[in-house]
N, C-alpha and C positions, 0 to 999 in steps of 0.2 A: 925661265921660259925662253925655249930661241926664237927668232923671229917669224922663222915659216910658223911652229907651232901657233906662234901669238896671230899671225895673220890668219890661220885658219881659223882662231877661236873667233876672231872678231867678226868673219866672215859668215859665221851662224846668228850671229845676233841680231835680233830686232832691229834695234838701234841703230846699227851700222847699214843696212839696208838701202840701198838708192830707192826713193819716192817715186812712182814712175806718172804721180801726177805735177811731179816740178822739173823732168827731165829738158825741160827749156824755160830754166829758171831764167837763164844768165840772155835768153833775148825778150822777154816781158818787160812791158813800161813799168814804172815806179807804181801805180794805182797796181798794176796785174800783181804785181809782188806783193803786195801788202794784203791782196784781195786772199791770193793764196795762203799767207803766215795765217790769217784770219781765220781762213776754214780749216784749216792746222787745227789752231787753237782748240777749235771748238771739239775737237776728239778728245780732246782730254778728260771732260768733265764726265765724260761717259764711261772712258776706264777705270777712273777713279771709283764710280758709284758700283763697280763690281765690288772693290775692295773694300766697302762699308763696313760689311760682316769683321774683317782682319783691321780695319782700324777702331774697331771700338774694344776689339780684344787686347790691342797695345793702350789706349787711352786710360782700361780699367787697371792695365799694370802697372802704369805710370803713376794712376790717383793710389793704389795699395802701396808704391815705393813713396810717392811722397807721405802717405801715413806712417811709415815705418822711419821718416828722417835721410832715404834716398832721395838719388838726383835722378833727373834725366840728362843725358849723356847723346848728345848727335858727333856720330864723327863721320869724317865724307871727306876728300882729296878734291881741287879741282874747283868748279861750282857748285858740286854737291857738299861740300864742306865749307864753302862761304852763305849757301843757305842754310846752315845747321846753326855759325856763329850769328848767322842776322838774327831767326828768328829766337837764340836763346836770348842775344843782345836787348832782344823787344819786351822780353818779362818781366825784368824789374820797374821799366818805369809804367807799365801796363796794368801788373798786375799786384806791385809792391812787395815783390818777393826778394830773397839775397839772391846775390849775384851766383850764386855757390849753388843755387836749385836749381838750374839751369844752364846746362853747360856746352857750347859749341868747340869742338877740337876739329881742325884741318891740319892736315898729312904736311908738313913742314912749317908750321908754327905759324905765329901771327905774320912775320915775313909774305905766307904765301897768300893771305887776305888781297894782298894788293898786286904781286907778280909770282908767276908761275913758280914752284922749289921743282926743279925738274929731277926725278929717282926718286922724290919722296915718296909718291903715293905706289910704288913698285914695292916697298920695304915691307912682309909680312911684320917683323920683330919690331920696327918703328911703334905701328899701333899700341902693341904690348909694351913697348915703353912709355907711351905716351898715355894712355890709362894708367899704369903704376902711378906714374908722376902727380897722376889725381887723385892715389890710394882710391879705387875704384872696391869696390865691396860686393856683397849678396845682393845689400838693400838696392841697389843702384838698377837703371833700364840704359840699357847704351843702344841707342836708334845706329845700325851703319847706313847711310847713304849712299848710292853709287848706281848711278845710272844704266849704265853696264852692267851691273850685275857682278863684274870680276875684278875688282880693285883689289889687290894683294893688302894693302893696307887698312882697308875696311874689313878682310875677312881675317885679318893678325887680330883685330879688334875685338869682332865676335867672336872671334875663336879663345881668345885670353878671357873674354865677357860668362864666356857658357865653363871655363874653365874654375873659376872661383864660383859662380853657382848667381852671378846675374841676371839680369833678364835678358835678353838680345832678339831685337828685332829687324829688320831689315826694309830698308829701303831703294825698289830697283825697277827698273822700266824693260825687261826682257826674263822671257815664263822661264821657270825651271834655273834660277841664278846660283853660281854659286856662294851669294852670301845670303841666298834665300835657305839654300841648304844649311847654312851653320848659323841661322836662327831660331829660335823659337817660335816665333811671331812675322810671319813673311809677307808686306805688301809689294806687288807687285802690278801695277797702274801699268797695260801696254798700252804704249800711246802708237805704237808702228813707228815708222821712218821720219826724221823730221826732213825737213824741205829740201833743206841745206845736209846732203849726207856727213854722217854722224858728228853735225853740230849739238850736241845734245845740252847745251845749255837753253833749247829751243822746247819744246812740247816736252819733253825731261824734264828739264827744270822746272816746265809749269808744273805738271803733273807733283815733283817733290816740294815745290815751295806752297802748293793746296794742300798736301797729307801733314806738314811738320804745322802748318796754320790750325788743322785739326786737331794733331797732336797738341801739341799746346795749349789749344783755346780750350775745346772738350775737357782735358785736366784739370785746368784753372776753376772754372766753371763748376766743375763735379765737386771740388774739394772749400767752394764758398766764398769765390772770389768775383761773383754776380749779383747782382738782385733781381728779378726781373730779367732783360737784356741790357743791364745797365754795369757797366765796368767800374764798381766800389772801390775799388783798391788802386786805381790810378792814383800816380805820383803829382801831383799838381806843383810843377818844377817850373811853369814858365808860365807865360800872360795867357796863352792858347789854353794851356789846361787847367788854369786856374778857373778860367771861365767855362773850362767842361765841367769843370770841379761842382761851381756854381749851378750849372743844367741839371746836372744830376742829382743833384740833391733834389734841386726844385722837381723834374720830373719823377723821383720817385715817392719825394710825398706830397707832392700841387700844393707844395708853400708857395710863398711870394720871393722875389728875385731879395727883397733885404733879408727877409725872415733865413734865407739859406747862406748868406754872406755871414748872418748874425749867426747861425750855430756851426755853422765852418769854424770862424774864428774861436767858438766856445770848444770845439773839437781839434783845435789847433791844425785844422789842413787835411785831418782825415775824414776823406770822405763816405768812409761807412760808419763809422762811430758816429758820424753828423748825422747823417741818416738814421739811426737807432735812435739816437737821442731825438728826433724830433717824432717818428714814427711813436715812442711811444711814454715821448712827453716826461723823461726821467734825465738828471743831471748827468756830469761825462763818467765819473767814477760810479753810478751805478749801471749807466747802459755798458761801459766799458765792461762791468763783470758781465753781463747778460750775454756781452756777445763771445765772452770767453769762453763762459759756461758751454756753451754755443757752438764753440769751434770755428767761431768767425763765421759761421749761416747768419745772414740777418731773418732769413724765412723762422 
């Protein structure tokens, strides 16, 4: 794409937009700026709840791909692919799943987590090599990210994604995108202009770091990794979660703070098996099968 062309595309978007309520950003005290990011903010939540309907449509594809032995798959360039790898990063000690169920890919490797890969996220063919490399399947949902709407390297992705017969859904902050076009499943949260022209790691990134929280949580959730609102499958990896470990138990079945130390330990650390076991008063190898039987629902 040459550059006039690229400037005019960018010149239609949303996103790129000058705000004409921050047009005197740069003379406001520090309280008027913050006052302004604030009522930013606060638009977000409300483009999001248009998209309700289209994220519960991706959530239930996600919980069918994990019944089938699929992943979920975020890839995104930029800060929309550093929110993909955080919030996959968050599911295993969260939710106690492999690392392998939950996958964040950004457009020039772990490298560009911490500094810019400048032409990566320009490369349609990058994408598709970079799914192959994860032998990506049917079973699979690959979420693209991209705020804009027109990352060449998000839409190599869905487009490689819809070509083996995955799921592809789309993640973008501007109507009518083109990798909304080359998914199946298109959220689209306009958040308008952020403050800061086309800073978009700003009301963007809220807007995507709220829907990939949904995506995620709602899955987990759906497929029995709750009780109540209570997160059973937490890792208790440290002294903080040990003693979440400890709360949850007690709150799910109003033991006492030893009684739930004492079948922790009879559960060796797992905290849902601890909970079956006391809820209904049977040793670890036969709650164990119960909650097999089960599918991991304690319900």
């Amino acid at each position: 794409m040459s550059q006039s062309t690229l400037i005019d595309t960018l010149a239609k978007l949303v996103s790129e937009n000058r705000n004409p309520n921050t047009m005197d950003l740069d003379t406001l005290t520090t309280l008027e700026i913050i006052e302004k990011m604030n009522q930013a903010d606060a638009e977000v939540p409300v483009a999001i709840q248009k998209e309700l309907p289209q994220i519960a449509k991706a959530v239930d594809a996600i919980c069918q791909a994990f019944a089938q032995g699929g992943r979920l798959i975020y890839v995104g360039a930029g800060t929309s692919g550093r929110l993909g790898v955080l919030d996959a990063s968050e599911c295993p000690p969260t939710f106690s799943v492999d690392k392998e169920m939950v996958v964040g890919v950004t457009a020039g490797g772990k490298e560009a987590m911490f500094e810019a890969q400048e032409g990566a996220e320009d490369s349609f063919t990058l994408g598709e090599q970079d799914l192959t490399e994860l032998n990506l399947t049917a079973q699979d949902v690959v979420v693209g990210i991209a705020a804009s709407g027109r990352t060449p390297y998000v839409i190599g992705c869905l487009q490689y994604a819809n070509a083996i017969h995955a799921t592809s859904v789309s993640v973008s902050c501007n109507p009518d995108s083109e990798i909304a076009a080359n998914a199946q499943i298109a959220i689209s949260p306009i958040v308008g202009p952020e403050i800061l022209t086309g800073s978009t790691r700003l009301k963007a990134g809220t807007a995507q770091k709220l829907v990939l929280n949904m995506l995620s949580t709602a899955s987990m959730v759906k497929i029995g990794k709750a009780y109540q609102n209570l997160m059973v499958d937490v890792k208790p990896t440290n002294k903080k979660l040990v003693a979440r470990a400890i709360r949850i138990v007690m709150q799910a079945t109003e033991c006492s703070k030893s009684r739930a130390e004492e079948v922790l330990k009879e559960a060796q650390m797992n905290v849902k098996l601890a909970i079956m076991m006391q809820l209904t008063r049977q040793e670890k190898a036969q709650a164990e099968a119960l909650l097999n039987k089960q599918k991991g629902f304690i319900r």
